[in-house]
Structures are given as structure tokens and as C-alpha cells.
VOPAGU-2260 file (C-alpha; in pm, 1 decimal, decimal comma):
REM VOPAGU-2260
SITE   aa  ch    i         X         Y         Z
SITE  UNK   A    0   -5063,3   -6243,1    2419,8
SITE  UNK   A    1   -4793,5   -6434,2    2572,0
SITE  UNK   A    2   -4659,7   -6788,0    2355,4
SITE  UNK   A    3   -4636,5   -7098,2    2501,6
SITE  UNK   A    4   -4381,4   -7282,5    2686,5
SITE  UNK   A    5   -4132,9   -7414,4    2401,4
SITE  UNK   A    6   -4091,0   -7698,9    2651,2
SITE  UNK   A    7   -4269,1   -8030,5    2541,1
SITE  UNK   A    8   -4431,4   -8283,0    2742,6
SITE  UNK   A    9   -4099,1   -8530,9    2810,5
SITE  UNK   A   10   -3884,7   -8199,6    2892,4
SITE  UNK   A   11   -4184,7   -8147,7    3195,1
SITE  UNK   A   12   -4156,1   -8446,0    3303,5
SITE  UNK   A   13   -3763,9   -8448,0    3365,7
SITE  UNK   A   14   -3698,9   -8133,4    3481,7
SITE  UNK   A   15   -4045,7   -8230,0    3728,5
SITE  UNK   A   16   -3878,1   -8608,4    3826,2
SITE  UNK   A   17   -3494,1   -8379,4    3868,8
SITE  UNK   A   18   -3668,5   -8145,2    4114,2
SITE  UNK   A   19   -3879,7   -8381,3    4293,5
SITE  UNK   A   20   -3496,8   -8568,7    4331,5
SITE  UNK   A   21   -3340,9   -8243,9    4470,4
SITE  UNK   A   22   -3608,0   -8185,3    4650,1
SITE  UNK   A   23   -3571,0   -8532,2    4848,9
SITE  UNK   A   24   -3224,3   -8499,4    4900,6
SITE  UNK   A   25   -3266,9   -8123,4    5070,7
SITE  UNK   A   26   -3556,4   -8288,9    5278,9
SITE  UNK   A   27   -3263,6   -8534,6    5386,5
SITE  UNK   A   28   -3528,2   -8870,0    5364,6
SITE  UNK   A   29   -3461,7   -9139,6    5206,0
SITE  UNK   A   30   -3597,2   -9276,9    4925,7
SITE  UNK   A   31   -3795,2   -9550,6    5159,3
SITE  UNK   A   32   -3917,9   -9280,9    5394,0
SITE  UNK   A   33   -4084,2   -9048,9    5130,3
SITE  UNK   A   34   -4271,0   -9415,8    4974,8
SITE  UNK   A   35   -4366,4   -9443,4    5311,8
SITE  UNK   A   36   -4512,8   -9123,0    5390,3
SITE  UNK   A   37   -4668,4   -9063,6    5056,3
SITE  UNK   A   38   -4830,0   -9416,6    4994,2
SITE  UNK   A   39   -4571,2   -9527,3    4758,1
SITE  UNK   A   40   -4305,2   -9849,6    4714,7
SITE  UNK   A   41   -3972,8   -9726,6    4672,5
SITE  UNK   A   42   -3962,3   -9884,7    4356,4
SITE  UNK   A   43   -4253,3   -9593,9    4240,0
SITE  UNK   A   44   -3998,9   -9314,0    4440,3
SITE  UNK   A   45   -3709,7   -9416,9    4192,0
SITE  UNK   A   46   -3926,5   -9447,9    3883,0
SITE  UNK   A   47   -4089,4   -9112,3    3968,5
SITE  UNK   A   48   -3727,3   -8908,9    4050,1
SITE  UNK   A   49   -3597,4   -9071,4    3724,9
SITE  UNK   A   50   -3826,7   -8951,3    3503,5
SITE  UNK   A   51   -4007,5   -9321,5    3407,0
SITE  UNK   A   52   -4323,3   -9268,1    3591,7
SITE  UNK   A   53   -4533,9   -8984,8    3607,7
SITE  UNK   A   54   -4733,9   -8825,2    3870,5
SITE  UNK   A   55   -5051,1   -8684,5    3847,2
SITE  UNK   A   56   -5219,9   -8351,0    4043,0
SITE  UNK   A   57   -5261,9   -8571,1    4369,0
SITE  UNK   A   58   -4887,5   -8711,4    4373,1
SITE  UNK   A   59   -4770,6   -8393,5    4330,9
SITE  UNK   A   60   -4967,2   -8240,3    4589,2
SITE  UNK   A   61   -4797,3   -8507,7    4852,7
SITE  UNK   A   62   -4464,8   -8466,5    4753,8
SITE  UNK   A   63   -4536,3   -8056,5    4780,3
SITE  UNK   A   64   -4652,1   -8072,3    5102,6
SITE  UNK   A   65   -4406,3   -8363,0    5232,7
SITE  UNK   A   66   -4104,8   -8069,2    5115,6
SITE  UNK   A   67   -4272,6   -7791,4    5211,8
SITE  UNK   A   68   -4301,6   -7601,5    4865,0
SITE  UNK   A   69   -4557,7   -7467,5    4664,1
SITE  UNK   A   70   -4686,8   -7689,6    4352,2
SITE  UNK   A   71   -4571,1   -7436,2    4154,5
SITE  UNK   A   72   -4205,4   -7493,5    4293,1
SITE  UNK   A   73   -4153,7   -7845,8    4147,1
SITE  UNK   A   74   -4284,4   -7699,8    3803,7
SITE  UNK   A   75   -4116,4   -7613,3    3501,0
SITE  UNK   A   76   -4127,9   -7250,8    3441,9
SITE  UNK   A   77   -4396,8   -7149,6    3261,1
SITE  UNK   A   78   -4223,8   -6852,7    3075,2
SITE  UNK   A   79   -3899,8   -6734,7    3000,2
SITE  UNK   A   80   -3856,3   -6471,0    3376,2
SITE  UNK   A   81   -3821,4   -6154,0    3336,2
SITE  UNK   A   82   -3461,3   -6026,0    3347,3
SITE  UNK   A   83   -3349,5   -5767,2    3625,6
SITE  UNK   A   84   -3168,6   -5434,6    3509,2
SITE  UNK   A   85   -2797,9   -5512,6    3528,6
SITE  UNK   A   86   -2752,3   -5218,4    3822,0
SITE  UNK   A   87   -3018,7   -5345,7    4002,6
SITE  UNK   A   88   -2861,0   -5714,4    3963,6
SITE  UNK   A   89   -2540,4   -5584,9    4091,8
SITE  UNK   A   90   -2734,8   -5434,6    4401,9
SITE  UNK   A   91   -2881,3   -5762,3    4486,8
SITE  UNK   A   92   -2534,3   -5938,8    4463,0
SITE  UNK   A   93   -2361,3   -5622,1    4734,6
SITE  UNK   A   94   -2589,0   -5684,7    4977,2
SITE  UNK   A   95   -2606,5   -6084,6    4923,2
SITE  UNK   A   96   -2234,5   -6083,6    5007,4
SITE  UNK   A   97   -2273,8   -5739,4    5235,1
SITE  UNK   A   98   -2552,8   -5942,6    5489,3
SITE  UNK   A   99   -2422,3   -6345,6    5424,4
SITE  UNK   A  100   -2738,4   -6421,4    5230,3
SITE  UNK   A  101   -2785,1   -6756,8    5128,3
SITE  UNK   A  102   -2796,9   -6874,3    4759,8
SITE  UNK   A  103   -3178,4   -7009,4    4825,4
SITE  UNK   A  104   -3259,4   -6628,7    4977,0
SITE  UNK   A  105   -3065,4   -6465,1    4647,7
SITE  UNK   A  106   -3321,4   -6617,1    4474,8
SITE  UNK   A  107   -3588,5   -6547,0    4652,4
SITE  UNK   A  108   -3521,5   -6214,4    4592,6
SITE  UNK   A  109   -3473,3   -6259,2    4244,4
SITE  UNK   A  110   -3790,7   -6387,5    4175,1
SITE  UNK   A  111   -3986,3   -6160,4    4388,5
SITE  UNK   A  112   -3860,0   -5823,1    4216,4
SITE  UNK   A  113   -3921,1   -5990,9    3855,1
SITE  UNK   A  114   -4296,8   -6058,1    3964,3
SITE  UNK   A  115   -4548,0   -5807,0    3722,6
């Protein structure tokens, strides 16, 4: 049986409002521009990306599908991932530098070889 996330309910909601921030800046739009799209005032935007409003399931559908991620990508982990063998680890970083892979794809891979 696995235990729960030791993260509590305020630690959710700022590492949510810090990725929904990244997020936005990656997307390159403007804080005015994702109100806009999503049915927001800016002032909402700010209060959301700093941590002093919260969204619910809908919210966080629109902001998904305004950056192009998953839910599950502006989430918290919900457990601790599972840790590559150090050999295998080292394999990933030779051919990340070997083919010019980008950080984002590095991780990509990371996560997809620690899936069950």
C-alpha cells in the first residue's frame, strides 16, 4: 500500500500557482492574454500564479489546454518517482549530449523509463 503525499494542502497550491507561472512564461503570453483567453481579469492571473487564489478542476482544465499539457503536468507529484539505476542514468546523459537532446526531452525520457 503506497503512503500519501507528505505534501499538505498550501505546499499544492504553490508548487500548482509556480507551474501554472512557468508555464505562462514558456507559452510566451502575457499575463492579460491568458485572462483573456481563459475568462479571467488579470488581476485573477496574478492572484492565481502567486499562490493567493485557487483554481478549481475547470480552471485548471483551461490553463492545461491553453499550454498544451496534461492536468497531470501542472500537479504536484503524487509520489516520491522512482529512481533510475545509476548505469542506466549515465546512458541517458551519453546520448543526451551524444544526439543534442534538449533538457525538456531528458526528461521525458526520465519519466517514461521510471513508469511501472
Amino acid at each position: 500500500m503506497n503512503e500519501l503525499s507528505h505534501i499538505d494542502k498550501d505546499q499544492f497550491f504553490s508548487i500548482l500557482s509556480e507551474k501554472l507561472y512557468e508555464s505562462r512564461l514558456k507559452s510566451g503570453l502575457s499575463q492579460e492574454e491568458v485572462a483573456n483567453k481563459i475568462g479571467l481579469t488579470r488581476a485573477s492571473v496574478i492572484n492565481i500564479e502567486k499562490g493567493r487564489q485557487k483554481v478549481n478542476i475547470y480552471l485548471l482544465w483551461k490553463f492545461a489546454e491553453l499550454y498544451s499539457k496534461g492536468i497531470q503536468e501542472l500537479l504536484p507529484p503524487t509520489n516520491e518517482p522512482k529512481k533510475m539505476s545509476s548505469k542506466f542514468e549515465r546512458t541517458v546523459q551519453f546520448n543526451a549530449s551524444r544526439h543534442n537532446l534538449s533538457s525538456e526531452s531528458v526528461e521525458r525520457l526520465r519519466l517514461f523509463t521510471t513508469l511501472k
